[in-house]
N, CA and C atoms of all chains as a GROMACS GRO file, in nm:
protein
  564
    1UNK      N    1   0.085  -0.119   0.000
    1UNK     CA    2   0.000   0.000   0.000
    1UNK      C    3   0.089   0.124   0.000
    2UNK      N    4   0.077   0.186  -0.082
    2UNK     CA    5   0.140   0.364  -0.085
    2UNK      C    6   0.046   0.484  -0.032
    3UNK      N    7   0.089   0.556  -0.028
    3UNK     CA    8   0.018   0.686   0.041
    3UNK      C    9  -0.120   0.700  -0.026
    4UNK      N   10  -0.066   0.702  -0.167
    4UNK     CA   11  -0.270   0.782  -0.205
    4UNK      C   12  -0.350   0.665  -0.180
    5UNK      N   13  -0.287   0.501  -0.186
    5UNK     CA   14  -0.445   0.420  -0.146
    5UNK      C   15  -0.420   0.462   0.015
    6UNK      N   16  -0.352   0.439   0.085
    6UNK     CA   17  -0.443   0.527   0.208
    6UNK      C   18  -0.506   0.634   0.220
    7UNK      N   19  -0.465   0.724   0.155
    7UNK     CA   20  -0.597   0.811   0.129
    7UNK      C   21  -0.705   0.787   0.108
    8UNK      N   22  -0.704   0.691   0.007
    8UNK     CA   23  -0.823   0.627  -0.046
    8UNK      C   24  -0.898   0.543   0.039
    9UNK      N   25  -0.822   0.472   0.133
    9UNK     CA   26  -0.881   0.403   0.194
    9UNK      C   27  -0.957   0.479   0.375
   10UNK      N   28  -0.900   0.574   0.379
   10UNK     CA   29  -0.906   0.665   0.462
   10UNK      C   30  -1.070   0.738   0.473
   11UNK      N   31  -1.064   0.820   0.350
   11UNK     CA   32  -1.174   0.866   0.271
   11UNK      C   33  -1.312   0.750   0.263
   12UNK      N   34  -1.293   0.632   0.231
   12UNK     CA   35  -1.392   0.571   0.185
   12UNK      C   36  -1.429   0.500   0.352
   13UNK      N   37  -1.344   0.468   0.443
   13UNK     CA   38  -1.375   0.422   0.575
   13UNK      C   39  -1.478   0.526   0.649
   14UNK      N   40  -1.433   0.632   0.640
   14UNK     CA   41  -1.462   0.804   0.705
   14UNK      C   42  -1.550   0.861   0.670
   15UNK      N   43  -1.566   0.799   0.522
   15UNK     CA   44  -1.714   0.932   0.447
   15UNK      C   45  -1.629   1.030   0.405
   16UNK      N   46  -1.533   1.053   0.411
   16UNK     CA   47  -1.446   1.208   0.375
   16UNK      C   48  -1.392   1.219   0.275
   17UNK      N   49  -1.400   1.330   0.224
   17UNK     CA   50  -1.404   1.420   0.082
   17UNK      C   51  -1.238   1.361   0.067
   18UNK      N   52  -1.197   1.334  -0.042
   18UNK     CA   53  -1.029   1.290  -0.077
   18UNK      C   54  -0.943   1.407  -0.026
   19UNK      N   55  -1.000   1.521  -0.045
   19UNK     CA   56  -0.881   1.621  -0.007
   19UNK      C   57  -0.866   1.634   0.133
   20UNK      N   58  -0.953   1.650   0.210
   20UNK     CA   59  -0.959   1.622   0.331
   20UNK      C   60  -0.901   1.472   0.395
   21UNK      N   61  -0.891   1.363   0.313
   21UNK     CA   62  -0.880   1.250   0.374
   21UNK      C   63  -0.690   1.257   0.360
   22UNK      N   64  -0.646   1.326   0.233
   22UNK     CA   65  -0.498   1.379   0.211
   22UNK      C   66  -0.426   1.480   0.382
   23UNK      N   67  -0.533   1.595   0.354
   23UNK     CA   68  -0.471   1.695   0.451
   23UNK      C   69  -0.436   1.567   0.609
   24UNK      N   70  -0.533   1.494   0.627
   24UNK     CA   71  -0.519   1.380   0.754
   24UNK      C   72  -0.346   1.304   0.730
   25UNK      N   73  -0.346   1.245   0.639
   25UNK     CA   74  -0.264   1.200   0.617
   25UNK      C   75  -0.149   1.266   0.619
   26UNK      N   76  -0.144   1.311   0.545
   26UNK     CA   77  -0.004   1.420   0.507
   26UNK      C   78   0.063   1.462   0.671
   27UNK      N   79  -0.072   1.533   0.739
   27UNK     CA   80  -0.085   1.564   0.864
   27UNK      C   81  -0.046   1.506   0.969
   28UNK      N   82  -0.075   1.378   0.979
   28UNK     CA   83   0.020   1.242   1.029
   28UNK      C   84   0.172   1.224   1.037
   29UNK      N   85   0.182   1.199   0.877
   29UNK     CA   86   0.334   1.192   0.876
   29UNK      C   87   0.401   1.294   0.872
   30UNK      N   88   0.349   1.425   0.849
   30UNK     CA   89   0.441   1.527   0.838
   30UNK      C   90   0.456   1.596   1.028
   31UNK      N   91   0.355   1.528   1.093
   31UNK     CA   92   0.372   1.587   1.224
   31UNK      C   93   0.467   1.544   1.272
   32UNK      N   94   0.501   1.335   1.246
   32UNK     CA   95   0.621   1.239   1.267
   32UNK      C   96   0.726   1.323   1.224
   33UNK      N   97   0.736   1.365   1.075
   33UNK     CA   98   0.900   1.424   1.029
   33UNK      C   99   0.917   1.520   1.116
   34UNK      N  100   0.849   1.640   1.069
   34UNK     CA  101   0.876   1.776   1.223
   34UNK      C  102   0.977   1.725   1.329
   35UNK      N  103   0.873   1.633   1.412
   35UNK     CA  104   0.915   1.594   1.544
   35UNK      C  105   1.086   1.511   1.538
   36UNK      N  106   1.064   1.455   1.468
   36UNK     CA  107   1.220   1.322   1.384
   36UNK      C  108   1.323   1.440   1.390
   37UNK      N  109   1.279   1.567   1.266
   37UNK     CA  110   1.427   1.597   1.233
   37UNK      C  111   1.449   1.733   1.381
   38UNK      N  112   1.361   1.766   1.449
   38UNK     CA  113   1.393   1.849   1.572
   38UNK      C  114   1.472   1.725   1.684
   39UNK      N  115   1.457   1.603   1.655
   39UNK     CA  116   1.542   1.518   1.748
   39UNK      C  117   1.455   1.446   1.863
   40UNK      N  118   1.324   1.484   1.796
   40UNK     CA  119   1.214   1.452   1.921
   40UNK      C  120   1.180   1.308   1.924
   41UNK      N  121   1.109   1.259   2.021
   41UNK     CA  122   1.020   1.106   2.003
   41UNK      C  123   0.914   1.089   1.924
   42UNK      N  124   0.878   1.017   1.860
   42UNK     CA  125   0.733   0.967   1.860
   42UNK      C  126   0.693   0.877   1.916
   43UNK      N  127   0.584   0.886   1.970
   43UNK     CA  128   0.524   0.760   2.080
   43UNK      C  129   0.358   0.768   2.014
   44UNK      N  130   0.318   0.662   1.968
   44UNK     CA  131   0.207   0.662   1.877
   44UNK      C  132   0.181   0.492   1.986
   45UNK      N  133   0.075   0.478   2.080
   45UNK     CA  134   0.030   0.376   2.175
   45UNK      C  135  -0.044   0.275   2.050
   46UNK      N  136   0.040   0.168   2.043
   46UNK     CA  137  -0.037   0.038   1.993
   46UNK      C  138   0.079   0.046   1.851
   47UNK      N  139   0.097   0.092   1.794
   47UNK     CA  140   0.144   0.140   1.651
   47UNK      C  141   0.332   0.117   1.671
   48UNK      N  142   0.344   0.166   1.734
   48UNK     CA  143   0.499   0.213   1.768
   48UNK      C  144   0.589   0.376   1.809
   49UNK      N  145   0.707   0.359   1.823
   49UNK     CA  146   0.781   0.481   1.869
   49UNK      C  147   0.873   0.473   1.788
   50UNK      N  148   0.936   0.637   1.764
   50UNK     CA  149   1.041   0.634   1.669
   50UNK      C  150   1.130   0.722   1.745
   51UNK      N  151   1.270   0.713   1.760
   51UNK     CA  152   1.345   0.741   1.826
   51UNK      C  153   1.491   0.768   1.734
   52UNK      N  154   1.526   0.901   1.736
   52UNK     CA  155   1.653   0.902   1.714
   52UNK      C  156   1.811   0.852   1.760
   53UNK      N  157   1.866   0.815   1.701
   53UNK     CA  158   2.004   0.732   1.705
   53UNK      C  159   2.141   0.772   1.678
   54UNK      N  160   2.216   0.812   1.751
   54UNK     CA  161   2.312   0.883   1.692
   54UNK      C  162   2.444   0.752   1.683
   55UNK      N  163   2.516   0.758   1.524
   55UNK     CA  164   2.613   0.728   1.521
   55UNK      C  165   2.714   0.755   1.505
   56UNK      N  166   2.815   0.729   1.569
   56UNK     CA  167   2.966   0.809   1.584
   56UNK      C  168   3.010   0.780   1.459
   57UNK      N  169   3.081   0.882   1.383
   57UNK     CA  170   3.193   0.844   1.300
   57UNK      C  171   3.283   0.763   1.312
   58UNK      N  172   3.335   0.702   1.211
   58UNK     CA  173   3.462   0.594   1.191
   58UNK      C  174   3.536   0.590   1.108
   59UNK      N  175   3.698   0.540   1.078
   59UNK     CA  176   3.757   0.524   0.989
   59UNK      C  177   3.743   0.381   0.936
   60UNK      N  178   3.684   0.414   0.800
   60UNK     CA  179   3.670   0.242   0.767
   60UNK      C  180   3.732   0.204   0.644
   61UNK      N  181   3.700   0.136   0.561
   61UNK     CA  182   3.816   0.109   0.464
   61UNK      C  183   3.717   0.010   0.338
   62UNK      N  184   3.767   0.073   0.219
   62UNK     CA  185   3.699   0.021   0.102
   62UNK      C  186   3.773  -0.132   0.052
   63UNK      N  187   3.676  -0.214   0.060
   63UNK     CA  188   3.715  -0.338   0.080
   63UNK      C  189   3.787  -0.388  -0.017
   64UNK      N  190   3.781  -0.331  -0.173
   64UNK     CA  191   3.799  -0.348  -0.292
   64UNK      C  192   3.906  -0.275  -0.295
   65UNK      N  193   3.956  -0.159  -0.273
   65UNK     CA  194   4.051  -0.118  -0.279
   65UNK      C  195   4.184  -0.080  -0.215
   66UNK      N  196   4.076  -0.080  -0.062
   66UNK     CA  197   4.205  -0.085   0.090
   66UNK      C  198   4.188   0.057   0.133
   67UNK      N  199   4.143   0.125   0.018
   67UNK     CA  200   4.155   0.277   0.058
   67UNK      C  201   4.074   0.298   0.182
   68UNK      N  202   4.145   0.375   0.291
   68UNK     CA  203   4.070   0.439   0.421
   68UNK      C  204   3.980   0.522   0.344
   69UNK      N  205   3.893   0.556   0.453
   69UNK     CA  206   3.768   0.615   0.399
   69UNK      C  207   3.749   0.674   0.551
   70UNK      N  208   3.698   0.798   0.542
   70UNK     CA  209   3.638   0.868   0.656
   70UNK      C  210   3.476   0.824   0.653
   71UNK      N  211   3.406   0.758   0.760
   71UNK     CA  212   3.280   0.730   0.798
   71UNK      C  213   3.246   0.896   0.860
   72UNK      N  214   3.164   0.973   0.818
   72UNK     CA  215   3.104   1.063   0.892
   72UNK      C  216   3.000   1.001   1.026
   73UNK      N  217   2.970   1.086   1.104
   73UNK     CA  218   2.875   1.051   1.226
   73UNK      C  219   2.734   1.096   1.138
   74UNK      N  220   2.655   1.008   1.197
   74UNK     CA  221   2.513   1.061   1.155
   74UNK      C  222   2.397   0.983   1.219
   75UNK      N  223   2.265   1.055   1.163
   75UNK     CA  224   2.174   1.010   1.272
   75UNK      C  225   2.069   0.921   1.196
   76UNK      N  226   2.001   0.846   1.277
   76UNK     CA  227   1.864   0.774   1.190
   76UNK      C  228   1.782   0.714   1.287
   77UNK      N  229   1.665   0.716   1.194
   77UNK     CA  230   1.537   0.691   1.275
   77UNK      C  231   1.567   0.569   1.314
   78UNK      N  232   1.492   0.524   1.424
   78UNK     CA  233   1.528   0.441   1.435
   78UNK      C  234   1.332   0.361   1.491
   79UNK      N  235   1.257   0.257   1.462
   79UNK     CA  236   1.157   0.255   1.468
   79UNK      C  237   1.115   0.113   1.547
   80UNK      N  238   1.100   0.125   1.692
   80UNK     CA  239   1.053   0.011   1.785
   80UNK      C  240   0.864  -0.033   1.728
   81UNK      N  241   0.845  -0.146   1.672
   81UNK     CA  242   0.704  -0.138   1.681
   81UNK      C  243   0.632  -0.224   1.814
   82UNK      N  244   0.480  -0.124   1.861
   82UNK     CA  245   0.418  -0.145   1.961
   82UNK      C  246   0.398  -0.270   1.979
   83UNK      N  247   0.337  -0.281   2.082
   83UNK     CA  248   0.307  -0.409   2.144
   83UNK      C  249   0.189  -0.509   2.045
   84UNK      N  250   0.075  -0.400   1.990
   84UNK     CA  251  -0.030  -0.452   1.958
   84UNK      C  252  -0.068  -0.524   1.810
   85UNK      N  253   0.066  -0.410   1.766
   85UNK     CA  254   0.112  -0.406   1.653
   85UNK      C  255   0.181  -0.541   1.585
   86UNK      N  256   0.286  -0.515   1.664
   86UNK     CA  257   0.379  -0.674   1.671
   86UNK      C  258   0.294  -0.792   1.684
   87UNK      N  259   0.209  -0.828   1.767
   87UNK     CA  260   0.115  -0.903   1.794
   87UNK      C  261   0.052  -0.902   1.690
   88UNK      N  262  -0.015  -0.844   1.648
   88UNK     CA  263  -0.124  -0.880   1.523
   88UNK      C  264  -0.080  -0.925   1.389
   89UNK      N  265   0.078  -0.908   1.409
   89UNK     CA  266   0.208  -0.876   1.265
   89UNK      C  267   0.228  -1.075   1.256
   90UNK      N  268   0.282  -1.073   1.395
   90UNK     CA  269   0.293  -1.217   1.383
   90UNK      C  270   0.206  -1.333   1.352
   91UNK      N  271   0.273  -1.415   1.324
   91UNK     CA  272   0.181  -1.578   1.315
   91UNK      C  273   0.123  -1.621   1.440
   92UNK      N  274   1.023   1.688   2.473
   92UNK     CA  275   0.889   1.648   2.443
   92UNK      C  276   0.883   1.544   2.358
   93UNK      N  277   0.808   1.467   2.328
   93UNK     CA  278   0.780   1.383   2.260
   93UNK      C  279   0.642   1.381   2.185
   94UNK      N  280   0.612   1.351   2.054
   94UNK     CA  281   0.516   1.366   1.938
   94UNK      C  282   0.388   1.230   1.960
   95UNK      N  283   0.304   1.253   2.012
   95UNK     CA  284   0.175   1.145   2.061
   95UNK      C  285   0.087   1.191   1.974
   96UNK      N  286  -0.010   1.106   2.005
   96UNK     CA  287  -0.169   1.074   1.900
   96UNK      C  288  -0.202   1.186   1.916
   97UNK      N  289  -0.221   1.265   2.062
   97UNK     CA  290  -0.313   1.379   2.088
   97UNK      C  291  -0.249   1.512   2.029
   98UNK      N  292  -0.112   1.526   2.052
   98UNK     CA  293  -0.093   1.629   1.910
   98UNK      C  294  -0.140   1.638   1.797
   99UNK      N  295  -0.104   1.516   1.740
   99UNK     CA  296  -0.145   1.532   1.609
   99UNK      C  297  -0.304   1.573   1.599
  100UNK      N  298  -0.395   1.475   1.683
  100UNK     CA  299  -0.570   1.485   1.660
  100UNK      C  300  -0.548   1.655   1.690
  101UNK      N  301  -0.493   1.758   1.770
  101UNK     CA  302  -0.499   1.831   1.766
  101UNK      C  303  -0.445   1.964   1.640
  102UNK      N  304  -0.360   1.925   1.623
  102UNK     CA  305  -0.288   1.954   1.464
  102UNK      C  306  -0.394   1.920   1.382
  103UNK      N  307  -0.498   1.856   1.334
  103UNK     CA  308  -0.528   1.794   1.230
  103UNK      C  309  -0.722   1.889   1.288
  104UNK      N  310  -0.759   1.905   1.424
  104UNK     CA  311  -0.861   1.989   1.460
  104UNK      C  312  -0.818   2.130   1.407
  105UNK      N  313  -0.728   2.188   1.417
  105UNK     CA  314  -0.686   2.333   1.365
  105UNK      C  315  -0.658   2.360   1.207
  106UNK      N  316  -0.572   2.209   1.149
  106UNK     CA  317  -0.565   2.262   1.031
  106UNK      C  318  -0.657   2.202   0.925
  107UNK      N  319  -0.710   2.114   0.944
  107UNK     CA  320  -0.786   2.060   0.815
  107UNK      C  321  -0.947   2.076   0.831
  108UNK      N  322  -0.964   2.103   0.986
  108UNK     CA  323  -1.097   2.167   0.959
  108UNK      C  324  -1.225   2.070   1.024
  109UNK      N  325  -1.201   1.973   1.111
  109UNK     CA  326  -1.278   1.887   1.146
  109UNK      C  327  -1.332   1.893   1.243
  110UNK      N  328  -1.402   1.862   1.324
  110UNK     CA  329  -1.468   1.870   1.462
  110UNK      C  330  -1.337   1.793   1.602
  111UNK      N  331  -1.319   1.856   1.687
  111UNK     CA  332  -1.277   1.757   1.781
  111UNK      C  333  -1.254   1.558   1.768
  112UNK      N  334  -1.399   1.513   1.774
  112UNK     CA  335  -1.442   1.402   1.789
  112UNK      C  336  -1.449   1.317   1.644
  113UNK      N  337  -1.391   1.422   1.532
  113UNK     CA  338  -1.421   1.345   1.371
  113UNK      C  339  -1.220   1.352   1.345
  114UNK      N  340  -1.187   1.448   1.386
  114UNK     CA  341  -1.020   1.472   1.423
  114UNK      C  342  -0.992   1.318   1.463
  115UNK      N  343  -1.025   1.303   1.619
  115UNK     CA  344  -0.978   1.175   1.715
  115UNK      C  345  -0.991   1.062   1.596
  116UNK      N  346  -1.148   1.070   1.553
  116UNK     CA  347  -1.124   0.928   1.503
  116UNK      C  348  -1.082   0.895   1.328
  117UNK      N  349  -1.068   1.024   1.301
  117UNK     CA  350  -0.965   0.972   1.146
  117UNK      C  351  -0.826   0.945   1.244
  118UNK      N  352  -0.772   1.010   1.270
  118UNK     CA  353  -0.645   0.953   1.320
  118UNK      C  354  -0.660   0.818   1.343
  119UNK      N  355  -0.721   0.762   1.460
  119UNK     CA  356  -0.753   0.632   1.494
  119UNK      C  357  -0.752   0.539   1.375
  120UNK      N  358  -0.820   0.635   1.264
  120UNK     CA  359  -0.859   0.542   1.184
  120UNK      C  360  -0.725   0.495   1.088
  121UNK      N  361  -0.658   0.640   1.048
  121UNK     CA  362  -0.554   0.604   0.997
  121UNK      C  363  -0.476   0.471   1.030
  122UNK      N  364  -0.407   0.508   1.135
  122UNK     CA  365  -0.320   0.419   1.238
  122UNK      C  366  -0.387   0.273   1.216
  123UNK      N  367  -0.568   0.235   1.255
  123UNK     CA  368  -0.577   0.098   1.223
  123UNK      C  369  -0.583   0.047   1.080
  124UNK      N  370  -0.602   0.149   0.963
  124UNK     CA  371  -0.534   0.059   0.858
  124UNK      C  372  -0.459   0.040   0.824
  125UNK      N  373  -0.316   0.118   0.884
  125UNK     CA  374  -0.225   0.095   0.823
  125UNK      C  375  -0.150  -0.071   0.947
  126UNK      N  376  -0.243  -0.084   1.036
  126UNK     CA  377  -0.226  -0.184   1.123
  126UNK      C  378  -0.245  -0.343   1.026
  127UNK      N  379  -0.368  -0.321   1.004
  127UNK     CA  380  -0.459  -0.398   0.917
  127UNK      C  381  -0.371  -0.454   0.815
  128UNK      N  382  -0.338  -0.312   0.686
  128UNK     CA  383  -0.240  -0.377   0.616
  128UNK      C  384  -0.090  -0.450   0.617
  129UNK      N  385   0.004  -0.388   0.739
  129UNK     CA  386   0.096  -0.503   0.749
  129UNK      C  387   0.032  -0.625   0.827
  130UNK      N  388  -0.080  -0.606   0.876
  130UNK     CA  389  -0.178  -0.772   0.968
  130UNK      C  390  -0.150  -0.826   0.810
  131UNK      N  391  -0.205  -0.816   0.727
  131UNK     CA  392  -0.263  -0.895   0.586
  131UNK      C  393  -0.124  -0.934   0.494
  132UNK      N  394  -0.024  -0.880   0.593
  132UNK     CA  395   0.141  -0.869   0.511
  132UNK      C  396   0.206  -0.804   0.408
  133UNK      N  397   0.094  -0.706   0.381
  133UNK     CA  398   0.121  -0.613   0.301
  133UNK      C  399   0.224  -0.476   0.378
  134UNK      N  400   0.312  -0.456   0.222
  134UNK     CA  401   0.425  -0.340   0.303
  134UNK      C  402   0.340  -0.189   0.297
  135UNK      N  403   0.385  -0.128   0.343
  135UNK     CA  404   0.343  -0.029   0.368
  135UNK      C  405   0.447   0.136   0.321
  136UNK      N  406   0.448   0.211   0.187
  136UNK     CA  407   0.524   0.278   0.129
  136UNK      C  408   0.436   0.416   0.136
  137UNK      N  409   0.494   0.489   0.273
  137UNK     CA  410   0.484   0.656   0.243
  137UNK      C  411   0.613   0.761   0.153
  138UNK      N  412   0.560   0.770   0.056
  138UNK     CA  413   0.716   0.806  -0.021
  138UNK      C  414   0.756   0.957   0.062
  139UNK      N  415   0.877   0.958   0.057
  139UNK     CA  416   0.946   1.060   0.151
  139UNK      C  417   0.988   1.104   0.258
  140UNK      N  418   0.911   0.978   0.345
  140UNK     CA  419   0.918   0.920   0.497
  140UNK      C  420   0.951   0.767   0.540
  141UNK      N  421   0.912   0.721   0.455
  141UNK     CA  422   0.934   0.599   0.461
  141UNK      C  423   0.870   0.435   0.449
  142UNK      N  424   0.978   0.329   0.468
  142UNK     CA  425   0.873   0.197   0.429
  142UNK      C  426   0.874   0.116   0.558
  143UNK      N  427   0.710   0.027   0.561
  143UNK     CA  428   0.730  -0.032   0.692
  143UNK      C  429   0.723  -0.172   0.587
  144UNK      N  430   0.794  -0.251   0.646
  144UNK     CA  431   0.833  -0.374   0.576
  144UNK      C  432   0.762  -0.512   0.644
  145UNK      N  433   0.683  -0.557   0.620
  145UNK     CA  434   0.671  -0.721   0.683
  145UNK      C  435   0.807  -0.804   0.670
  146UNK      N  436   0.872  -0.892   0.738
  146UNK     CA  437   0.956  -0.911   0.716
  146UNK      C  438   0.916  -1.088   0.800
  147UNK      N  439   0.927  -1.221   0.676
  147UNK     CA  440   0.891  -1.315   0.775
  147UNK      C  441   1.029  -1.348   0.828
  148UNK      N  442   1.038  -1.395   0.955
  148UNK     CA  443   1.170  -1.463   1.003
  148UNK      C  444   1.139  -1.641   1.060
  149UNK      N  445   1.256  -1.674   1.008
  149UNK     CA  446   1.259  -1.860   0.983
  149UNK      C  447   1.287  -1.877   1.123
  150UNK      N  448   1.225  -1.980   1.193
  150UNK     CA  449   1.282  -2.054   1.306
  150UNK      C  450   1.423  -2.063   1.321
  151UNK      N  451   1.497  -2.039   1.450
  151UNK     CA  452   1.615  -2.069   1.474
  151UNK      C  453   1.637  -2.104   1.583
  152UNK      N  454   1.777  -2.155   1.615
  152UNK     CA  455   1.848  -2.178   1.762
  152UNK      C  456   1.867  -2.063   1.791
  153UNK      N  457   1.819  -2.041   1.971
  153UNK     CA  458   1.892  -1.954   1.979
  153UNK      C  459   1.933  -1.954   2.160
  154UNK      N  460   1.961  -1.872   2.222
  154UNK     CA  461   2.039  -1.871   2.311
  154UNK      C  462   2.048  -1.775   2.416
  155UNK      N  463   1.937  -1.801   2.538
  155UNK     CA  464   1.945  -1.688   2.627
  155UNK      C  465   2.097  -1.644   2.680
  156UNK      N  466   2.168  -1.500   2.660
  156UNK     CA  467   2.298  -1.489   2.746
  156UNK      C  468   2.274  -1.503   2.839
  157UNK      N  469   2.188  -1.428   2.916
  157UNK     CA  470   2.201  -1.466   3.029
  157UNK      C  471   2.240  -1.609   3.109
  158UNK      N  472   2.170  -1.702   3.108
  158UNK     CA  473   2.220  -1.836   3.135
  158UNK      C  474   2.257  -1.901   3.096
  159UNK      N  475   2.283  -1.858   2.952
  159UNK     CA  476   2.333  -1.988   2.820
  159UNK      C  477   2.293  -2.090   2.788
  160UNK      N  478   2.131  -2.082   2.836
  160UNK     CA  479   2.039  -2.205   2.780
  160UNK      C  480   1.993  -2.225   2.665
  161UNK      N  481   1.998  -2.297   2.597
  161UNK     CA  482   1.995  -2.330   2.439
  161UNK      C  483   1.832  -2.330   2.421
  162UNK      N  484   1.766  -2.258   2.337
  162UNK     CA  485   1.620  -2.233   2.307
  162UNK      C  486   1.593  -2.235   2.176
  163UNK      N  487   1.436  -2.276   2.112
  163UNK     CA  488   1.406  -2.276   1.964
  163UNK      C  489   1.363  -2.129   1.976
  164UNK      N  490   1.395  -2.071   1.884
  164UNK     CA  491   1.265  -1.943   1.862
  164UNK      C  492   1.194  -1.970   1.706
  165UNK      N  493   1.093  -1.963   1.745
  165UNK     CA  494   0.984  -2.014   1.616
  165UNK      C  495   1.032  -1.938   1.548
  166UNK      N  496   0.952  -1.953   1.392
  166UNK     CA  497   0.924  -1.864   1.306
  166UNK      C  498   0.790  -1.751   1.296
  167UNK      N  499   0.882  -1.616   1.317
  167UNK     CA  500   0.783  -1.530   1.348
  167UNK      C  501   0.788  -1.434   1.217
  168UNK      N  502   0.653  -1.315   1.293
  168UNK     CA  503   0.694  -1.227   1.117
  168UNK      C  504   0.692  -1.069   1.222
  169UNK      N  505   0.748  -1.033   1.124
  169UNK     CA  506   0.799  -0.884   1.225
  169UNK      C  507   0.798  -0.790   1.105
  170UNK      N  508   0.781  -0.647   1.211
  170UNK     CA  509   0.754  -0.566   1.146
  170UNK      C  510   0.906  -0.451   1.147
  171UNK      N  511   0.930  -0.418   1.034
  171UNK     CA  512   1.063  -0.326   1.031
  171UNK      C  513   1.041  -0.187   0.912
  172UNK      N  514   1.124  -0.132   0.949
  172UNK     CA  515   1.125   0.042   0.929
  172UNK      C  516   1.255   0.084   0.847
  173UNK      N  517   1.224   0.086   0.710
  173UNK     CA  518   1.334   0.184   0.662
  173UNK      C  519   1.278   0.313   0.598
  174UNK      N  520   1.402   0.405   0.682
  174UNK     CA  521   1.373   0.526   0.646
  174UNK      C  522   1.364   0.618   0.494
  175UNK      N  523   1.291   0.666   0.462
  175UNK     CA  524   1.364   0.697   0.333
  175UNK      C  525   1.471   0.831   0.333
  176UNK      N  526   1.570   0.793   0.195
  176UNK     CA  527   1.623   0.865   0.199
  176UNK      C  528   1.627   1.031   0.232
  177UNK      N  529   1.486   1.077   0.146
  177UNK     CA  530   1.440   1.226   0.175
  177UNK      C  531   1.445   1.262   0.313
  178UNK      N  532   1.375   1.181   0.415
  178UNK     CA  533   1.377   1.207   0.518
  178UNK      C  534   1.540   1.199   0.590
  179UNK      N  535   1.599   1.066   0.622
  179UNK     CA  536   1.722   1.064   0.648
  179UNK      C  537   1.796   1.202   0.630
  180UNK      N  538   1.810   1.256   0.459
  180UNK     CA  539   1.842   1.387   0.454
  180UNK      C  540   1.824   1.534   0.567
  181UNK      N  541   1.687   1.487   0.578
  181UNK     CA  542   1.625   1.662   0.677
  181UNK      C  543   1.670   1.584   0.812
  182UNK      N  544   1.689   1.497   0.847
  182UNK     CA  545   1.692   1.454   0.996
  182UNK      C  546   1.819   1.507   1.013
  183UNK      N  547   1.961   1.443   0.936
  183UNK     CA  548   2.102   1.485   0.947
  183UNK      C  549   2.126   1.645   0.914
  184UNK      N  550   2.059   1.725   0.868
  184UNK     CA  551   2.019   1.840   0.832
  184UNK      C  552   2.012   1.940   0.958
  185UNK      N  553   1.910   1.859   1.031
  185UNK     CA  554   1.848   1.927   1.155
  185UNK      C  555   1.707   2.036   1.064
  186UNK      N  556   1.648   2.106   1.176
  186UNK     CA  557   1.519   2.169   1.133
  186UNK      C  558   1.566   2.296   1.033
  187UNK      N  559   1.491   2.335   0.964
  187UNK     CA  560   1.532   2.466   0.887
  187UNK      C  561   1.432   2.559   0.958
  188UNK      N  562   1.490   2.654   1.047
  188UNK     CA  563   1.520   2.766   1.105
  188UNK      C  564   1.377   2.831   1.148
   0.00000   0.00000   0.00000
């Protein structure tokens, strides 16, 4: 599933007009990014939390060639899923 | 601070125009289909934020450290998160101003 069938599917669950069932959506994930790239949590109960991760830089080395390579530090989401979630995911 | 359901239902009462109580439950609603669809094993692709992946995993040996007791862990199916690149970008970025 991609974004516009959730829209779609959003809209047709809801009764709501497509553009409106978009602004929800959009609204969703764009509240998640906001929060992500300020360094914040998400805690969404049943669904999951997303949590930033910081990784240190390293000197690492191109395997093919030997050449060192500078690893920059950097960050990424990092995404625990909920309890209810996981549960329903599994067999 | 941290980013919860009730922000957003509130974000989504101010900007898109809905009642309190029609706010709460599109959100709700969102969240359970996109539940629904990795339930049914379907992946799940928001382009620019990211993919939630079903991912089945095979039975294995495995091995509490703690006591070093030798255990099966079934075959389960799990749910995993890659970010997309766009996003990755604004995160290492930090906020624009």
């Amino acid at each position: 599933m991609n974004k516009s069938q959730l829209i779609e599917a959003l809209a047709k669950a809801e009764d709501l007009a497509l553009k409106k069932a978009e602004e929800v959506v959009n609204t969703v994930f764009g509240d998640m990014e906001k929060a992500l790239t300020r360094g914040e949590r998400v805690e969404i109960r049943g669904f999951g939390s997303f949590k930033i991760k910081h990784y240190e830089g390293y000197q690492g080395r191109n395997p093919k060639t030997g050449e060192i390579i500078n690893v920059a530090s950097k960050k990424l989401p990092f995404f625990k899923v909920g309890k209810e979630l996981k549960d329903r995911v599994d067999i | 601070m941290s980013l919860t359901k009730e922000k957003i239902i509130e974000d989504i009462y101010h900007n898109v125009g809905l009642s309190k109580a029609q706010s709460r439950k599109v959100v709700e609603r969102v969240f359970e289909i996109v539940k629904q669809t990795l339930e049914s094993g379907e992946n799940l692709l928001i382009s620019g934020f990211g993919k939630f992946i079903v991912r089945e995993k095979a039975a294995r040996r495995g091995r509490n450290p703690q006591t070093t007791e030798d255990l099966q862990l079934r075959a389960r199916r799990v749910v995993v998160f890659r970010t997309s690149n766009v996003l990755r970008k604004k995160i290492n970025e930090g906020p624009k101003s």
